[in-house]
C-alpha positions as CSV (number, residue, x, y, z in Angstrom):
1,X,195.3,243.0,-20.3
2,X,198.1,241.0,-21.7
3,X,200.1,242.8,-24.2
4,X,201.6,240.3,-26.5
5,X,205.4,240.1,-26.5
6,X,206.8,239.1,-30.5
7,X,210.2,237.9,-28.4
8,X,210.6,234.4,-30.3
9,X,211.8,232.4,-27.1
10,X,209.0,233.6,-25.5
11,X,206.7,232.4,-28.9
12,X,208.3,229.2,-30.2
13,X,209.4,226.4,-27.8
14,X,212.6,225.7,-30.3
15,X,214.1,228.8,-30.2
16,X,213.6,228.6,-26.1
17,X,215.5,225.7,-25.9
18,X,218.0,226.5,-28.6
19,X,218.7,229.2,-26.4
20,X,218.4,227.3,-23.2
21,X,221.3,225.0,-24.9
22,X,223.6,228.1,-25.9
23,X,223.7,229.3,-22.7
24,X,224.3,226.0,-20.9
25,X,227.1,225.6,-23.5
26,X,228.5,229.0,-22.5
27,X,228.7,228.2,-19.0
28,X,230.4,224.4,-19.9
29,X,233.0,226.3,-21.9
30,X,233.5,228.9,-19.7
31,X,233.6,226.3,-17.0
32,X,236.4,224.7,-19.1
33,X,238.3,227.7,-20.2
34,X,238.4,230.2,-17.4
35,X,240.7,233.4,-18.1
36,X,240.4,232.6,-21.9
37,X,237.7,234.5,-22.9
38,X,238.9,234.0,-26.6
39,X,238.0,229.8,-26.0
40,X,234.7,230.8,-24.8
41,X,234.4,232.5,-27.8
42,X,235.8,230.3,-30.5
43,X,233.6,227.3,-28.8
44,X,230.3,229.0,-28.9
45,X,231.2,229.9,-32.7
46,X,231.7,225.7,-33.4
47,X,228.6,225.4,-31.5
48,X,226.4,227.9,-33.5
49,X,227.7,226.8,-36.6
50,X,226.9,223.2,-35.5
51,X,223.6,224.0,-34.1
52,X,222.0,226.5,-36.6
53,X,219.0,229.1,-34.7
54,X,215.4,228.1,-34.9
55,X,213.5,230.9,-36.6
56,X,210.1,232.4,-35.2
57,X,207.9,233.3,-38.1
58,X,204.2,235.3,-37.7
59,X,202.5,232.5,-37.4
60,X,204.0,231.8,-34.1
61,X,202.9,234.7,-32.8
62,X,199.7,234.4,-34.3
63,X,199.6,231.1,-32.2
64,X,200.8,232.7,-29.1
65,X,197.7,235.6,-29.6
66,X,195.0,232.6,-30.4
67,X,196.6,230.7,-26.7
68,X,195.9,234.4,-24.8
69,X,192.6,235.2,-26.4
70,X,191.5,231.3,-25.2
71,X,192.4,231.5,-22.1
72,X,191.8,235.3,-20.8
73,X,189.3,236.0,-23.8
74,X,189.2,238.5,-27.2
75,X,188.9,241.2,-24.7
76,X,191.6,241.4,-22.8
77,X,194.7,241.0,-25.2
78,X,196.8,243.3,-27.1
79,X,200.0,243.6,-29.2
80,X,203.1,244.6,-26.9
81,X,205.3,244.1,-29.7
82,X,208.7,244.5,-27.4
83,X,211.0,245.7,-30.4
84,X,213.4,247.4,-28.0
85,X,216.3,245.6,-26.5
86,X,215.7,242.0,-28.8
87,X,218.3,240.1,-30.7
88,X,216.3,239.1,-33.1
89,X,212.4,239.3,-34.1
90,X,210.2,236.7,-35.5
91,X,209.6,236.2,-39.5
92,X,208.1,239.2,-41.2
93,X,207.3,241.1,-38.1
94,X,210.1,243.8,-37.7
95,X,208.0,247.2,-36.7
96,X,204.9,248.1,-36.6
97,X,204.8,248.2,-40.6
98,X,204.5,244.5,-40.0
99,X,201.5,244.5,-38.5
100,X,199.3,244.0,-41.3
101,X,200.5,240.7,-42.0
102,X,199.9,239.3,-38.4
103,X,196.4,241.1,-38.3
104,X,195.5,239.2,-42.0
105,X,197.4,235.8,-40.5
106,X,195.2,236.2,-37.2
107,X,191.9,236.6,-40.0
108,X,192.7,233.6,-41.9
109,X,192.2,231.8,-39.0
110,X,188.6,233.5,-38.4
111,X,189.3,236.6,-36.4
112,X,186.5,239.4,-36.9
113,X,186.6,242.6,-37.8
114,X,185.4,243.6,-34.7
115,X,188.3,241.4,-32.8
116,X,191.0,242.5,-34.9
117,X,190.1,245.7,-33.8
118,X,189.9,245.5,-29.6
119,X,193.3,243.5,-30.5
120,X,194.8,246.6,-32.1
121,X,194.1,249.3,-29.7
122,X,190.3,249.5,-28.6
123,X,191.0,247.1,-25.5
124,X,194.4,249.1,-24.4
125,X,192.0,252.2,-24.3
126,X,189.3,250.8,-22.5
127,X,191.9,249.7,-20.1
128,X,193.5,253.1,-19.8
129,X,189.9,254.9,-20.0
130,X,189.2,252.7,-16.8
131,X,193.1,253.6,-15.3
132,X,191.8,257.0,-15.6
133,X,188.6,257.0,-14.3
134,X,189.5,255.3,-11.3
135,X,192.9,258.0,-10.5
136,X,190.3,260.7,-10.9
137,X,187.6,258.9,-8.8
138,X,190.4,258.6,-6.3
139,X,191.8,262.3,-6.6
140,X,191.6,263.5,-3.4
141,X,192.6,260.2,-1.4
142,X,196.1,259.9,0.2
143,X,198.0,256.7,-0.9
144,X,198.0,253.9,1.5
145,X,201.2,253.7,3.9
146,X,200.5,249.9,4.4
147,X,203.2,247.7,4.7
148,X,202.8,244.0,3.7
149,X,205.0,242.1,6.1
150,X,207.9,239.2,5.3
């Protein structure tokens, strides 16, 4: 299964290299400025204010869902989300109240019922309903004390 992440450098190739370019900026002014973190600091604010963020949107992610389902197929994709530990969040999806409108974007672009719905949860339980069968199937085996070598 691949859980689909909503972390927009991961779903829109500008705010990657926006990013990308922040960071090398960073390290230039850091590289220029060392012991004055306040340089650093005052630099990177001229930079953002000169180079304004790229915004995901739902549509992005909607994209990034249609990529996975093409390549690994409707059944074996699902919505990660990845709220926790993000500096920002696409467009219109902030929590799982959002989800609507990502599940009506992914529609308008032909989705089923029936795939809107393995999307949403009914893969992630087959997957964990298979998890499970196979822990119980192997119960009573020891785990393996293999060691893969260097």
């Amino acid at each position: 299964m691949v859980m689909v992440t909503f972390v927009p450098g991961f779903v829109n190739e500008d705010v990657r290299a926006h990013g990308a370019a922040m960071a090398a900026e960073r390290a230039r002014l850091q590289s220029l400025n060392p012991g004055d973190p306040e340089a650093v600091t005052a630099g990177l604010a001229a930079w953002r204010d000169a180079n304004p963020a790229p915004v995901a949107t739902i549509a992005d992610v909607a994209d990034h869902i249609d990529h996975i389902r093409r390549v690994a197929g409707v059944d074996h994709v699902g919505l990660g989300g990845d709220f926790d530990g993000v500096g920002s969040l696409p467009e219109g999806l902030t929590g799982v109240e959002t989800y609507p409108a990502l599940l009506a974007e992914l529609m308008r672009r032909g989705w089923s019922e029936a795939d809107i719905r393995k999307l949403s949860g009914e893969n992630v339980l087959r997957a964990m309903r298979a998890a499970e069968a196979t822990a119980a199937r192997m119960a009573d085996q020891r785990p393996s004390l293999a060691r893969i070598d260097d």
